[in-house]
C-alpha positions in Angstrom: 220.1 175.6 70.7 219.1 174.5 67.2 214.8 175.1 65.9 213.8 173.0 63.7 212.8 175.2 60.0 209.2 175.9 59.8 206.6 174.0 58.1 205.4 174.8 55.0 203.5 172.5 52.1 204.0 172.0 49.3 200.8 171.2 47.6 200.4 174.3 45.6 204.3 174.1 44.0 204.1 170.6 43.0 200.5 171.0 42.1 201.7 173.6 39.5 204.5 171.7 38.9 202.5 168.7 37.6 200.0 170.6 35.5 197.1 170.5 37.6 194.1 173.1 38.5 193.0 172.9 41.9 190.0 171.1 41.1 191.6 168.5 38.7 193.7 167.4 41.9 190.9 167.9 44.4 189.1 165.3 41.6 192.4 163.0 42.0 192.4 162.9 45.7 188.7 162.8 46.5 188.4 166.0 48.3 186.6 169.4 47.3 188.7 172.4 44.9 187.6 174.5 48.5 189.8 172.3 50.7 192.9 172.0 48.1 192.5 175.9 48.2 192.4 176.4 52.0 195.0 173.9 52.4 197.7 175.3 50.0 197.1 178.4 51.8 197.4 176.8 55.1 194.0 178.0 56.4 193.2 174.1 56.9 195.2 170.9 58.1 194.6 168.2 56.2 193.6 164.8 57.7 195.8 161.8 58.0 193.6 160.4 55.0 193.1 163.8 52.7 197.0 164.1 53.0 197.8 160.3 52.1 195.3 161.3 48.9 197.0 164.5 48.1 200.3 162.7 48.2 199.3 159.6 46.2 197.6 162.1 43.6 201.4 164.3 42.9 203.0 161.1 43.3 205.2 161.9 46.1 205.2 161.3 50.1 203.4 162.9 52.8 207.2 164.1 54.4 208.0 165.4 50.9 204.6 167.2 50.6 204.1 168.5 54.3 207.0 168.0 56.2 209.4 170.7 57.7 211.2 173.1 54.8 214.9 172.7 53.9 217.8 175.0 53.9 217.8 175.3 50.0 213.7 175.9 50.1 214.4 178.8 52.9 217.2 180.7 51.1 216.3 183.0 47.8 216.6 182.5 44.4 216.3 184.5 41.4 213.1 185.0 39.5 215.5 184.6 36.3 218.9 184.5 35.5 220.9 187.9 36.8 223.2 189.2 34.7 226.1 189.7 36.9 227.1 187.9 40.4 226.4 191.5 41.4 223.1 192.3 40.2 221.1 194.7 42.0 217.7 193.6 43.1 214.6 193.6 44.9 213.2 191.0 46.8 209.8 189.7 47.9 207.9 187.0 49.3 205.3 185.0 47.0 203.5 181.5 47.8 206.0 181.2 50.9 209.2 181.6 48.4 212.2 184.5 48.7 212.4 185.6 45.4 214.9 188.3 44.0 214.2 190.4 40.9 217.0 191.2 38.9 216.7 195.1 38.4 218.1 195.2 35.2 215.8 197.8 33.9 213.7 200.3 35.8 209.8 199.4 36.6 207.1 201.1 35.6 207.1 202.7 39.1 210.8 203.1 40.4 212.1 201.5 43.2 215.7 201.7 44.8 217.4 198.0 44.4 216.6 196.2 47.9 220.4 195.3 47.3 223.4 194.1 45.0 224.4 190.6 44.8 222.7 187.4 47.0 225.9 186.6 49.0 225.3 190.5 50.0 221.4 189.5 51.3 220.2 191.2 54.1 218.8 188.8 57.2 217.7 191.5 59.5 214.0 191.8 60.6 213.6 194.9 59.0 214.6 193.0 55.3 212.2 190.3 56.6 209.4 192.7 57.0 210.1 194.4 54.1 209.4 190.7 52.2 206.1 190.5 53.5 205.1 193.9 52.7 205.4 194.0 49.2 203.0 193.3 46.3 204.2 192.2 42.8 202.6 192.6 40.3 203.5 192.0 36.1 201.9 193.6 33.6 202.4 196.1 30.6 199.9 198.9 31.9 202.0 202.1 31.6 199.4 204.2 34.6 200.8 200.6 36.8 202.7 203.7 38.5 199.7 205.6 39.4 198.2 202.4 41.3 201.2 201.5 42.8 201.7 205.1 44.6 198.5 205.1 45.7 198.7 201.4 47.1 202.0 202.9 49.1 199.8 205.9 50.2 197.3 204.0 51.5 198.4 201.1 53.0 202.1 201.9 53.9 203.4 199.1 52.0 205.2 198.6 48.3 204.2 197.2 45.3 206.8 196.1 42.7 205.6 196.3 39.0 207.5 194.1 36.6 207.2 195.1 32.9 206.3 191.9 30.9 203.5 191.0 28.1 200.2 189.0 29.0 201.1 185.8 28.4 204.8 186.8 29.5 202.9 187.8 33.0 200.7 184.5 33.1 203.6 182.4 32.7 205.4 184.3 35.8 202.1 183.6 37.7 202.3 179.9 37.2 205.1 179.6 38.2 204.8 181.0 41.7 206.8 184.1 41.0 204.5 187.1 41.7 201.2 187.7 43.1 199.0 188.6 40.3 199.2 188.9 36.7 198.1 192.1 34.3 196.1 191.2 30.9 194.1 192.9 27.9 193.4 190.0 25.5 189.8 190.6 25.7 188.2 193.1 23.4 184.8 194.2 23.2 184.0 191.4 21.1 185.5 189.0 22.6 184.3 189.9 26.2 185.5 186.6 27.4 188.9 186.5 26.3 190.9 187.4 29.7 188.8 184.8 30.9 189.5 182.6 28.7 193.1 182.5 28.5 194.0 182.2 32.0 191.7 178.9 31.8 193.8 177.7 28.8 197.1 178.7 30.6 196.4 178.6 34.4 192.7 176.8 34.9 189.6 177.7 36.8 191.3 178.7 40.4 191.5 182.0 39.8 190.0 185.2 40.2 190.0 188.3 37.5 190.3 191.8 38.6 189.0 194.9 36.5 191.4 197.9 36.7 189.9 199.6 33.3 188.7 199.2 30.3 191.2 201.5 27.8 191.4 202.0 24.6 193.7 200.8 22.4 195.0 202.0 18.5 197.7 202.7 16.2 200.1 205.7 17.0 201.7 207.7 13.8 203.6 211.0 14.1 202.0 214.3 14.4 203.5 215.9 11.5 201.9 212.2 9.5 198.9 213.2 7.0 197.3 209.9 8.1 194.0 210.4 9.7 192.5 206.7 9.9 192.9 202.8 10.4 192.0 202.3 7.0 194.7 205.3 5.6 197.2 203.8 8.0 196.7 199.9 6.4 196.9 201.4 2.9 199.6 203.0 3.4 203.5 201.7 3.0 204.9 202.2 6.5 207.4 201.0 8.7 205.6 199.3 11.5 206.9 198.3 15.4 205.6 195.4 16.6 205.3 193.8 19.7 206.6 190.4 20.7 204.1 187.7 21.1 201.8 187.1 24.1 200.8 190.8 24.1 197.6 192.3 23.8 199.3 195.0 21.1 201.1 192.6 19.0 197.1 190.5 18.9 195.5 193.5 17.5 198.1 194.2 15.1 198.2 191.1 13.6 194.5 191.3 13.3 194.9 194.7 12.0 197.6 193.4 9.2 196.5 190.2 8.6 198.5 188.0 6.6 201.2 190.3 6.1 204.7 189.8 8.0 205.1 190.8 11.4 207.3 193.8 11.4 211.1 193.5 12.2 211.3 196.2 14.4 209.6 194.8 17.9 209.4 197.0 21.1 209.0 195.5 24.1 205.7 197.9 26.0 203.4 200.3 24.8 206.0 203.2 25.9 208.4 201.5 23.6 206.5 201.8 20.9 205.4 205.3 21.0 209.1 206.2 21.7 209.8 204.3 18.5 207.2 206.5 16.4 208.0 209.4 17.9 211.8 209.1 17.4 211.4 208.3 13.5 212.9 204.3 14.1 208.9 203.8 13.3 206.0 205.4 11.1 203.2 203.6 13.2 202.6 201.0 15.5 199.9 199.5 18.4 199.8 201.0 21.8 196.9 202.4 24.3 196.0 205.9 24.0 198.0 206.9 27.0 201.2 206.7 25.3 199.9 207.9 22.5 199.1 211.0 24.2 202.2 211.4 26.5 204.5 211.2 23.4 202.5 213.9 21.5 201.6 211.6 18.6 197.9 211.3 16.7 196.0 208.3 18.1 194.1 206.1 15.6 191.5 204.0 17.9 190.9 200.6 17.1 189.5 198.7 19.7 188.7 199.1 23.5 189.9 196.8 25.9 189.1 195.2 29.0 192.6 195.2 31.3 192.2 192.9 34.5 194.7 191.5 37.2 194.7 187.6 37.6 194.8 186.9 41.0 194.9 182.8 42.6 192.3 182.1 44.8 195.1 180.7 46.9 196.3 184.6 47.5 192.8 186.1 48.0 193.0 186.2 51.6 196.5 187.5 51.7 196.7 190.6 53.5 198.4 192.6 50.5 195.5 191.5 47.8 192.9 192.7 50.3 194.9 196.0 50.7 194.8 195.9 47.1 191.1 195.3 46.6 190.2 198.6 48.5 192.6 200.8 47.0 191.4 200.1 43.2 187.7 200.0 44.6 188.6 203.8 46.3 186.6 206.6 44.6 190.1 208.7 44.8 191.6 206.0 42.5 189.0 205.4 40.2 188.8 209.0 39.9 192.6 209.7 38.8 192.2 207.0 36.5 189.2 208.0 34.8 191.2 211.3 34.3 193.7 209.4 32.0 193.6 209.8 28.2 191.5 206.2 27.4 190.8 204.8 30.3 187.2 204.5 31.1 186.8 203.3 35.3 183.1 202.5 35.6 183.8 198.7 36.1 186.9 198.9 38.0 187.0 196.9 41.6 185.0 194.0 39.8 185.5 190.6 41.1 184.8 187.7 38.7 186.0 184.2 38.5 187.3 182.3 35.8 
């Protein structure tokens, strides 16, 4: 006996595909941003008309846009490119896709590989469970760990934290790959700028989610005599950067102005206090926590609001909600507040874009 693959739509992957907010195609096909929201997260059938609009608005069919899933839609594919035909991995379920994360480096919080090589995929129900129990999540924060054993703790499930920059973790959102994206492009005078960003890169369908606001400075070496920002421009050193789309490598530039971006890049703030504190580096831009972990003087620059973008297609997925009371939980907020920089009282905030 043969069943026929489930039914899924497609409105939300060739939304994104096309370049379009929820409300710019809501606008095209004559319905409300609400119902283009509920209906990509198939909390609402469309009618015969609304999906004839929807259709006519991505410029494809209504089969192609809500009929039954094909073989090549159902099986995984790779976040990005794996190095080997044997690459370990881990595995999750985001927007309806089977994605694979190449584990070519560890996370932020470490997880055994789900497996090694796709032709080796597991099919059983416990793998399939195991898809719709985890939370991903990229960002750059290095306490990521501390949330994510707390999420386990409390909820029983996993969360998977990919290390990537702001923009690096926007562009990963966009494209349907995780669940919610980490930033800190927003300073305390630009209060807006998360905000602002994820309008310029994603739109207005989204949802921004304070963790902390930390602060963020220049790391030099204990044994340095420099004692300030200004002592630390003036001075001749050999700076680490960070590669563009962080939040690091915006302050520095701000910090250095129209000088040239240093050769030597690190790739999170960890990176660049292990730079500093291994002599490849006199100085460069990290949070405090770093800072402090590697034993190096801390400079303060500039404190930073750090959110989670989250799609208001995902809000009423069961892992966000799990989410949402965990970081709202006095016992997090508490363990946070306890980390060199971070400052908790706004954390569990809730604001849209």
């Amino acid at each position: 006996m043969t069943t026929n693959p489930p039914s899924r739509n497609r409105v939300r992957q060739l939304r994104t595909a096309a370049g379009l907010t929820q409300a710019e195609l809501g606008q095209l096909a004559g319905i409300s941003r609400t119902a283009v929201t509920a209906i990509e997260g198939e909390r609402l059938v469309p009618s015969v008309s609304a999906a004839l609009a929807l259709a006519l608005a991505l410029e494809t069919t209504v089969e192609v846009l809500f009929g039954p899933t094909d073989a090549s839609e159902q099986s995984p594919a790779w976040a990005w490119e794996p190095q080997t035909t044997k690459q370990p991995y881990w595995q999750a379920e985001v927007g309806g896709r089977h994605w694979l994360y190449p584990a070519e480096t560890a996370p932020m919080y470490t997880l055994l590989p789900d497996g090694s090589g796709a032709s080796q995929l597991s099919t059983t129900a416990g793998s399939q469970r195991l898809l719709n129990k985890t939370l991903v999540i990229a960002c750059c924060d290095p306490a990521a760990g501390l949330l994510a054993s707390e999420f386990a703790q409390a909820t029983g499930q996993r969360m998977l934290i990919l290390s990537h920059s702001s923009r690096e973790a926007l562009k990963l959102l966009r494209e349907g790959k995780v669940h919610l994206a980490g930033l800190h492009l927003s300073s305390a005078d630009e209060t807006e700028g998360n905000a602002q960003v994820v309008r310029e890169v994603l739109g207005s369908d989204y949802q921004l989610l304070r963790i902390a606001r930390w602060q963020e400075g220049i790391a030099v070496a204990s044994s340095s005599r420099i004692k300030s920002v200004r002592g630390a421009l003036r001075s001749k050193l050999r700076w680490v950067g960070r590669e563009p789309g962080s939040g690091a490598r915006q302050c520095l530039d701000r910090l250095l102005g129209n000088r040239s971006s240093p050769r030597r890049v690190a790739h999170n703030h960890r990176g660049v206090a292990d730079a500093v504190n291994s002599g490849w580096a006199d100085a460069g831009v990290c949070v405090e926590l770093t800072s402090s972990e590697a034993g190096l003087v801390f400079l303060p620059v500039q404190i930073e609001a750090y959110d989670l973008c989250i799609p208001n297609a995902f809000l009423d997925d069961p892992r966000i909600q799990a989410l949402l009371k965990v970081v709202r939980s006095t016992n997090y907020r508490r363990l946070l507040d306890s980390l060199p920089g971070y400052e908790a009282s706004t954390t569990g905030e809730l604001s849209a874009c």
